[in-house]
C-alpha positions in Angstrom: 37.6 -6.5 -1.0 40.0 -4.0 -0.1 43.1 -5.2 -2.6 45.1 -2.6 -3.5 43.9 -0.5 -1.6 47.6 0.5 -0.3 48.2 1.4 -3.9 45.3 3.9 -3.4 46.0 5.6 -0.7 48.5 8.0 -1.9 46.2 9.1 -4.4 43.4 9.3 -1.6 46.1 12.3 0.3 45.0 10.6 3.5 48.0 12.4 5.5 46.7 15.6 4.0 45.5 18.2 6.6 41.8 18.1 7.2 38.5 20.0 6.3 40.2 20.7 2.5 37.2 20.7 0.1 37.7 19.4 -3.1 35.7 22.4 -4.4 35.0 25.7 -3.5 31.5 26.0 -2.9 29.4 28.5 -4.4 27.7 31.0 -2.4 24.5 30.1 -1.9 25.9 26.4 -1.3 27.9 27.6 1.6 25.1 27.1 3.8 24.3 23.8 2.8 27.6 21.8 3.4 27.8 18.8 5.8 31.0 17.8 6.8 32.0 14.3 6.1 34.7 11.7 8.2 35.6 9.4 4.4 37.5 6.0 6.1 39.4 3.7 3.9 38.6 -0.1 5.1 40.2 -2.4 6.1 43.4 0.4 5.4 42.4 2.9 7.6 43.4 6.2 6.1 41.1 9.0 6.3 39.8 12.2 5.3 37.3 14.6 5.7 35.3 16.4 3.5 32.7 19.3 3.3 29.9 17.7 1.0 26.4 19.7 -0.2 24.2 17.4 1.4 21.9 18.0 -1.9 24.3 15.9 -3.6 23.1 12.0 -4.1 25.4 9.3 -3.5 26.3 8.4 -6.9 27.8 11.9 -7.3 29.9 11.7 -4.2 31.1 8.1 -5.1 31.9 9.0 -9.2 33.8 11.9 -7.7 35.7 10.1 -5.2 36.7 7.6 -7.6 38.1 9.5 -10.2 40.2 11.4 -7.3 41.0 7.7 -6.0 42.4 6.9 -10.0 40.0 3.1 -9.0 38.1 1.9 -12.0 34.5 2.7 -12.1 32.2 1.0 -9.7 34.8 -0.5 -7.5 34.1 2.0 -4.7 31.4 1.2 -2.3 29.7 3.9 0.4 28.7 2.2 3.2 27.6 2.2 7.2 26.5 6.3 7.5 27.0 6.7 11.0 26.9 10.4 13.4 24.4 12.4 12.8 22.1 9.7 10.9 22.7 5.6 11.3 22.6 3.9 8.1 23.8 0.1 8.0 25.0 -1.6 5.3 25.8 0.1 1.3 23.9 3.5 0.9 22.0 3.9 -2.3 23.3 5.7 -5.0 19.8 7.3 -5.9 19.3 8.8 -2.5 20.8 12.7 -1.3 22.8 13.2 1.7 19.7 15.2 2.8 17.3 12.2 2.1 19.5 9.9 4.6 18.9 12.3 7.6 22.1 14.8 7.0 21.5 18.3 7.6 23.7 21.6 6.8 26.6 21.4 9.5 25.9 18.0 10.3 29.1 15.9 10.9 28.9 12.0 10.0 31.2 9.4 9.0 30.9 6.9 5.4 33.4 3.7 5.2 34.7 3.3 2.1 35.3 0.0 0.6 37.6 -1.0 -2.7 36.8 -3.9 -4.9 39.4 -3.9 -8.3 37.7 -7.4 -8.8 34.3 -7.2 -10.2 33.4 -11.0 -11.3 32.8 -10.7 -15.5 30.6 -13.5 -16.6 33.0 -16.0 -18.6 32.4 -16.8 -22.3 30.8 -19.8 -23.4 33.1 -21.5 -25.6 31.6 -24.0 -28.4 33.6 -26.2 -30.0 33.5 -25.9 -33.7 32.4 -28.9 -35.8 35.9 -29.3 -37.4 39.5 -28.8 -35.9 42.5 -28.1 -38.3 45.8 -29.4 -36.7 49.1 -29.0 -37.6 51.2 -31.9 -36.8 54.6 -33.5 -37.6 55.3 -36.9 -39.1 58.6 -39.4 -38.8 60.8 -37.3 -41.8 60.0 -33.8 -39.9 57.3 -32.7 -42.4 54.3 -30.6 -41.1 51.2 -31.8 -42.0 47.2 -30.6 -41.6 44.9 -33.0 -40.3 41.6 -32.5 -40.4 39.5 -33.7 -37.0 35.9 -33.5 -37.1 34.0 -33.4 -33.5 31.3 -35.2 -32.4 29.2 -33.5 -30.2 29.2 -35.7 -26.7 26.3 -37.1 -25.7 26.9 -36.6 -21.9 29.0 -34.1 -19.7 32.5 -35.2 -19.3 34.0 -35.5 -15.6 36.3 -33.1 -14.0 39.8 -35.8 -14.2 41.7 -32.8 -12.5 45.6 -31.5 -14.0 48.7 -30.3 -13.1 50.7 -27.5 -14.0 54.5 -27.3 -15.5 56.4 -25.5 -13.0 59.0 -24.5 -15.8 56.6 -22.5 -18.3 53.8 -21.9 -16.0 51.4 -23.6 -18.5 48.3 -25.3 -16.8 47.3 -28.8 -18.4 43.8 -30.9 -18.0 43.3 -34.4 -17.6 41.0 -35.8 -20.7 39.6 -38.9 -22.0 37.9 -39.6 -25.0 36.1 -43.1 -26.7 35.7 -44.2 -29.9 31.8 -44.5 -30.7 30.8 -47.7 -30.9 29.5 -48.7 -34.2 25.7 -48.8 -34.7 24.3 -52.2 -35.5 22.0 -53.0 -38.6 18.6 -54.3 -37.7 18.6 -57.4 -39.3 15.2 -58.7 -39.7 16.1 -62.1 -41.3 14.6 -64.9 -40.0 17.5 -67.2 -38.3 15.6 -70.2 -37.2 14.5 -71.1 -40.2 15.5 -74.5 -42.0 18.0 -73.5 -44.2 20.2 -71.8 -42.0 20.5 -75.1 -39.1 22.3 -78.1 -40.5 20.5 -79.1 -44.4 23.0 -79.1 -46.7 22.0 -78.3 -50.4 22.8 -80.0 -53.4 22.8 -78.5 -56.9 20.9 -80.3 -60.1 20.2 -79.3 -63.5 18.8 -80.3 -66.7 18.5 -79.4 -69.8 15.2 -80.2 -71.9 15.3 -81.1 -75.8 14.3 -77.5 -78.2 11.4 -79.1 -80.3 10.0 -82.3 -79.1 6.5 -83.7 -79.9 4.1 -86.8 -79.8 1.5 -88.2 -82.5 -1.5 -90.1 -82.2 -3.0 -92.4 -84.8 -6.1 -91.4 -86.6 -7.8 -92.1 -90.0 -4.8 -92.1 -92.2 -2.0 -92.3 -89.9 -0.8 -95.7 -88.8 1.9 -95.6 -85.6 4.3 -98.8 -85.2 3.8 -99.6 -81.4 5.8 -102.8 -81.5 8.8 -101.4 -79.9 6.4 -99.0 -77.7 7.7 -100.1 -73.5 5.1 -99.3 -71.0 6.6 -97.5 -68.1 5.5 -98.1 -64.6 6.3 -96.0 -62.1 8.9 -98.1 -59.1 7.2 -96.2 -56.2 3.6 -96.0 -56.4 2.2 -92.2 -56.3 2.8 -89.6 -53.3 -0.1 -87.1 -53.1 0.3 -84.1 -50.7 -2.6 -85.7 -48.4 -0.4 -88.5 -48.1 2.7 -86.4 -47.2 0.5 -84.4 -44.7 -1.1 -87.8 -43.4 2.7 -89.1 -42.7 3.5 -85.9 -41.4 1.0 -85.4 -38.9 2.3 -89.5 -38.2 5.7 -88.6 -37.3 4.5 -85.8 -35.3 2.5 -87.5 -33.1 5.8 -90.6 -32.4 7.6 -87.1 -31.8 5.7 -85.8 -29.8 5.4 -89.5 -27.7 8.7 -89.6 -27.3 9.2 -85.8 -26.2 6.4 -85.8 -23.6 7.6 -89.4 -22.4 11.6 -87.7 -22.1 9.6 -84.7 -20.3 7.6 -87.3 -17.8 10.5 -89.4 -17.5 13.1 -86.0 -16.3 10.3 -85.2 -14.0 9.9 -88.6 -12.7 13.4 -88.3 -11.9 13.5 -84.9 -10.4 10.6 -85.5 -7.9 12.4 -88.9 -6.7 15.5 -87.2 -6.5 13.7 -85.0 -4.2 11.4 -87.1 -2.4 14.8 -89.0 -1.9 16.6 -86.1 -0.2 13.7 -85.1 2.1 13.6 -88.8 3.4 17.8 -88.5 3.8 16.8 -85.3 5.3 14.0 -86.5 7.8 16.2 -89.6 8.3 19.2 -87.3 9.8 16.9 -85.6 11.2 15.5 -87.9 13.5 18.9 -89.2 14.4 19.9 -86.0 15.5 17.4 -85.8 17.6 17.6 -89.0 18.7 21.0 -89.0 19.3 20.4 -85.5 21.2 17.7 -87.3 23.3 20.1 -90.1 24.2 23.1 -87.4 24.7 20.9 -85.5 27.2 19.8 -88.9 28.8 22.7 -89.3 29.7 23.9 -86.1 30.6 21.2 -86.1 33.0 21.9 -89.9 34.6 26.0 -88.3 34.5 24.6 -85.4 36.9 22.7 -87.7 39.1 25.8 -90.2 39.2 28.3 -87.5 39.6 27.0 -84.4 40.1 29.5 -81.3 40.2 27.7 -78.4 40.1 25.2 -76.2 42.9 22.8 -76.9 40.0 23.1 -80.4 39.8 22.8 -80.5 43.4 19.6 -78.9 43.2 18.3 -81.1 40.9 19.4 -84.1 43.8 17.7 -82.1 46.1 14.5 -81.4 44.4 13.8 -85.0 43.1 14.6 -86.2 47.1 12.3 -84.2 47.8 9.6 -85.3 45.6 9.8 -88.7 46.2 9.6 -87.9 50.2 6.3 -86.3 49.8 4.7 -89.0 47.5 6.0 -92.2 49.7 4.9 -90.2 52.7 1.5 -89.6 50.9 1.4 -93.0 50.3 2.3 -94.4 53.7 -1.0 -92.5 54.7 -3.4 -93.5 51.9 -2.9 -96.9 52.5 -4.5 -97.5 55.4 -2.6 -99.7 57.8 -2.9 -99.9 61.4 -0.4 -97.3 64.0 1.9 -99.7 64.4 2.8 -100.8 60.8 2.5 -96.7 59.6 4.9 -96.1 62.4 7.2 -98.5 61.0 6.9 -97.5 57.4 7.6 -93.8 58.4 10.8 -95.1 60.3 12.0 -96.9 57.0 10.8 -94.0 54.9 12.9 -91.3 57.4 16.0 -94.5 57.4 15.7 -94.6 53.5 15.6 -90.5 53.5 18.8 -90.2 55.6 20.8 -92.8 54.0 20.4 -90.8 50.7 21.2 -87.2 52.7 24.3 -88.9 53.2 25.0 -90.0 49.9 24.3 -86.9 48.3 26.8 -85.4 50.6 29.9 -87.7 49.7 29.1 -87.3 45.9 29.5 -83.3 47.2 32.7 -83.7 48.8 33.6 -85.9 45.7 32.7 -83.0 43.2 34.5 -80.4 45.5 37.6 -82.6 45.0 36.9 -83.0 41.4 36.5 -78.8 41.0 39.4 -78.3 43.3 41.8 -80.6 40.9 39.7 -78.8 37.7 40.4 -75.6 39.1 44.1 -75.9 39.7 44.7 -78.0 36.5 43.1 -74.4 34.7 45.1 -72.2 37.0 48.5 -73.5 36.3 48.1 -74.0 32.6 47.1 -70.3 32.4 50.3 -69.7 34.2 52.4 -71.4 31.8 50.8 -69.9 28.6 53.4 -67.9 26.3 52.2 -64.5 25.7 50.8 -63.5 22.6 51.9 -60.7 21.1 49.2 -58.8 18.2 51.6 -57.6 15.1 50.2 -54.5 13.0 49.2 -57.1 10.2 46.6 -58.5 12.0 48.8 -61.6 12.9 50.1 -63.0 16.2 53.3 -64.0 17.9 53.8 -66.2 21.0 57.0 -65.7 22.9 58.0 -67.7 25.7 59.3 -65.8 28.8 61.5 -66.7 31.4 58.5 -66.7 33.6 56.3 -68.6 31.8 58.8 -71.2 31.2 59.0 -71.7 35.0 55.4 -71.9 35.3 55.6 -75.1 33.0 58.0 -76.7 34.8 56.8 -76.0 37.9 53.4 -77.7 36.4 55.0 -80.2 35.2 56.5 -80.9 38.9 53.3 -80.6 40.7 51.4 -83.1 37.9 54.4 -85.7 38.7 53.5 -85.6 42.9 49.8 -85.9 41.8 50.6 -88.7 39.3 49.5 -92.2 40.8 50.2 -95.8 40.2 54.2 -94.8 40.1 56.7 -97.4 40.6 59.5 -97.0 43.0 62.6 -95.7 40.9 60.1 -92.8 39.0 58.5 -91.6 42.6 61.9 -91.2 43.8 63.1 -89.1 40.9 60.5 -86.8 40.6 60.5 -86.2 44.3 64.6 -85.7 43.7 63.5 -83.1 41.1 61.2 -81.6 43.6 63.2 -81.1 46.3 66.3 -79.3 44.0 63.5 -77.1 43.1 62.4 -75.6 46.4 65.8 -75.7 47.9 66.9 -72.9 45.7 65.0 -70.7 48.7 65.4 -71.3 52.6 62.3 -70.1 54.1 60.0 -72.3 56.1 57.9 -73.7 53.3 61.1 -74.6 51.6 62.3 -76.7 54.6 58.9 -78.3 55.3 58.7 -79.7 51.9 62.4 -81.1 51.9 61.0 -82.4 55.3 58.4 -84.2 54.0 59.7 -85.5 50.4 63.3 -86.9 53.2 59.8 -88.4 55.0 58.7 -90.2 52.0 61.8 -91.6 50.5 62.6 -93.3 53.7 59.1 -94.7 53.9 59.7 -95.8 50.0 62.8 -97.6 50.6 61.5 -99.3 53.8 58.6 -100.4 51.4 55.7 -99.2 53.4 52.2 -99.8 52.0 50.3 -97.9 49.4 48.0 -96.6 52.0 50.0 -95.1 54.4 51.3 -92.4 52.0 47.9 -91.1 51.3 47.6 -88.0 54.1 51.8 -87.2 53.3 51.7 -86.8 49.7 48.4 -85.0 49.9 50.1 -82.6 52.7 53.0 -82.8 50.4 50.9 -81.6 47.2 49.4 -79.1 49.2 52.5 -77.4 50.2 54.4 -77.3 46.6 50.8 -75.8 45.6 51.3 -73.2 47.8 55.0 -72.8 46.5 54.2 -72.4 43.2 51.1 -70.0 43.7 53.8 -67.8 45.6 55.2 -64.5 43.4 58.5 -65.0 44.9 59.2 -68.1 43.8 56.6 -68.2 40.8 56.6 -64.2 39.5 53.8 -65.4 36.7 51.9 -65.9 39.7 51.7 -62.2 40.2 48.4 -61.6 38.6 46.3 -64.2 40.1 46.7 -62.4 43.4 43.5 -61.7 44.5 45.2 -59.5 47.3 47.8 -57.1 47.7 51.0 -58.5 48.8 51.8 -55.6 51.0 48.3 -56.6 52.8 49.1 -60.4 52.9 51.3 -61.5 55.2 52.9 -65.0 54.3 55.1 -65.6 57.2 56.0 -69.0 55.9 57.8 -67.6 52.9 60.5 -65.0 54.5 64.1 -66.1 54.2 65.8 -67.4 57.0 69.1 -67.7 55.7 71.7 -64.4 55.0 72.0 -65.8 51.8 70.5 -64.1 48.8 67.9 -65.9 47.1 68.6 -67.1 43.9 64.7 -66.6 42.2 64.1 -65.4 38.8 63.1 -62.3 40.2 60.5 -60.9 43.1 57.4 -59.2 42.8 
């Protein structure tokens, strides 16, 4: 609000000395003075006046501003404060005295300047014609008349830009040619003559004068070259065109109500014919999702592999204890043959306790393998990498691509039904593996794969290599599940490996190991 207001300053004298009246007052006014602390805001310069505190606020600021040189009503008196507290603008139609200033009184006004005063803008109408001047292709200036027409809605603000050479600010417009207002046409269009009839044109011209004479007294007519005429077709009335008519109407209407009945016909066995195919799939879905949990549920009896499945064992076991024992004592037999029956019952019981627990030590086996199989293809996995485009990358690392062949390796020891040759080279491939690192895993597996070649070539049964290749398994397992020998093993550490202490995997030899790296 204060703009300019460095401009006014030196006009205002604030570095003038203090307590200089603008006017001498009178001398019965001498009495009545109050002197006055006038603050320029946000500026700061001062002065201080002795004012007649008879004098009304409009007075003091018309006087003020024309010692200012500010346009008038662009000074504003405002937040009286010493001897009276007055907040905010003071009113010009109030005295000094009316706002709690006495004679001698000292009080300070701030004074604020606003050059700005907001004039209400012009509404500008467009006129109903525009005369423009404009230049054709030989250079000629021409006037063109343009006549407006008055919008029928408020255009949109499209925005501008400004040309940074002249200064010259230009606005976005747009502008559409009205469309052109349709004719009501109340012609009838469905009528006969405008489908497909096509007219033909006949015309004929009747004799001037003609006439006809009959014979009476007097007048004798020669009728011996007289034809009778009989008509080809016999006559039409309009009750017979309106009795053929209604006719046709009816066949037409036969034939349109049988086309109707017929589509219909068609439309409700197309339907009824899709709600059988539909009840049809239906039922062998769930037919086939009866027999599909049949025999998921004979699979979890058979081969049970989880603690639910189990439980399910369990339960049923159970049940059928309770109702053979129930039965043993409704029957009614003797001590001797109960006793028995209860023996068999408890022999029957046990023998299935005991199958139930091989099928467990089956499906530990089977989770084990499961479990390992996941494990070491999660090892081997290439890394996926997410691009800013929403698309992925996999990239094979050095790491990962060990983890595969180490897979591979272990899958070849598990591998059964292997002849001689293809045993030997994949434990040859194992043992060049581990004897990259000396440690005393390393030797124990060379150990026993030197163990099992010499049983191969000495052609020892099938069975006797059952306990060495799983001990043999078991070890390369442990190899590869090691971070210094396998780094992508790193993360499925479940501990620390400053906390676990693998004894069996500290080099033994001065030499360096030759790993991909450690963890």
């Amino acid at each position: 609000m204060a703009e300019g207001g460095e401009e006014a300053a030196p006009g205002a004298d604030a570095t003038a000395p203090a307590s200089t009246p603008a006017e001498a007052p009178a001398g019965d006014q001498a009495g009545n003075l109050a002197n006055l602390d006038l603050v320029i805001l946000p500026e700061g310069y001062g002065q201080t006046k002795q004012i007649d505190v008879a004098r009304t606020v409009a007075q003091i600021r018309t006087e003020l501003e024309n010692e200012l040189s500010i346009p008038e009503n662009s000074l504003f008196l405002m937040n009286l404060s010493g001897a009276a507290e007055i907040r905010d603008v003071l009113p010009d139609d109030k005295t000094l005295a009316q706002l709690g200033l006495k004679p001698g009184d000292r009080a300070g006004i701030e004074l604020r300047i606003n050059y700005y005063q907001e004039q209400p803008a012009e509404e500008y109408v467009m006129p109903d014609s525009l005369e423009l001047r404009v230049m054709n292709d030989r250079g000629e200036e021409k006037l063109v008349t343009v006549h407006v027409q008055r919008p029928v809605m408020e255009k949109p603000y499209l925005g501008g830009y400004r040309n940074k050479s002249s200064g010259t600010m230009f606005h976005h417009a747009v502008t559409q040619t009205a469309p052109t207002q349709k004719k009501d046409v109340h012609a009838i269009r469905f009528h006969r003559e405008a489908q497909t009839y096509e007219y033909r044109t006949r015309s004929t011209q009747s004799k001037c004068d003609n006439g006809t004479q009959m014979e009476k007294v007097g007048l004798f007519v020669d009728t011996r070259k007289d034809v009778i005429m009989e008509p080809r077709r016999p006559y039409f009335s309009s009750a017979d065109k309106a009795a053929l008519m209604l006719e046709k109407c009816v066949i037409i209407q036969c034939h349109a109500r049988g086309m109707v009945a017929r589509r219909r016909t068609r439309q409700l066995r197309r339907a009824k014919q899709e709600r059988l195919d539909l009840e049809s799939r239906e039922s062998e879905r769930r037919q086939l999702e009866a027999d599909l949990r049949h025999k998921r549920e004979v699979e979890r009896r058979m081969h049970p592999r989880t603690f639910e499945d189990f439980s399910v064992l369990y339960q049923e076991l159970e049940a059928w204890r309770l109702n053979e024992a129930k039965r043993i004592a409704n029957s009614g037999f003797d001590e001797a043959t109960r006793r028995a029956a209860q023996r068999e019952l408890l022999h029957k019981e046990t023998k299935l306790l005991q199958t139930i627990d091989k099928l467990k030590i089956q499906a530990h086996g089977h989770n084990r393998d499961s479990k390992i199989k996941k494990k070491l293809e999660s090892m081997s996995q290439p890394k996926v990498w997410a691009q800013h485009d929403g698309e992925t990358t996999t990239v094979h690392t050095p790491f990962t691509t060990r983890a595969k062949e180490l897979m591979d390796l272990y899958s070849g020891l598990r591998l059964p039904l292997l002849t001689v040759d293809e045993r030997l080279d994949v434990l040859l491939h194992v043992k060049w593996t581990v004897k990259e690192f000396d440690c005393n895993l390393t030797r124990e597996v060379v150990d026993l794969i030197d163990r099992e070649a010499d049983m191969l070539n000495r052609g020892r049964p099938e069975k006797s290599f059952a306990g060495l290749r799983k001990r043999l398994a078991n070890l390369f397992l442990q190899f590869i599940e090691t971070p210094e020998f396998n780094p992508e093993a790193m993360k499925y550490q479940k501990v620390p490996r400053e906390l676990y202490d693998q004894t069996g995997t500290h080099p033994l030899s001065t030499v360096p190991i030759k790993g991909l790296g450690s963890a």
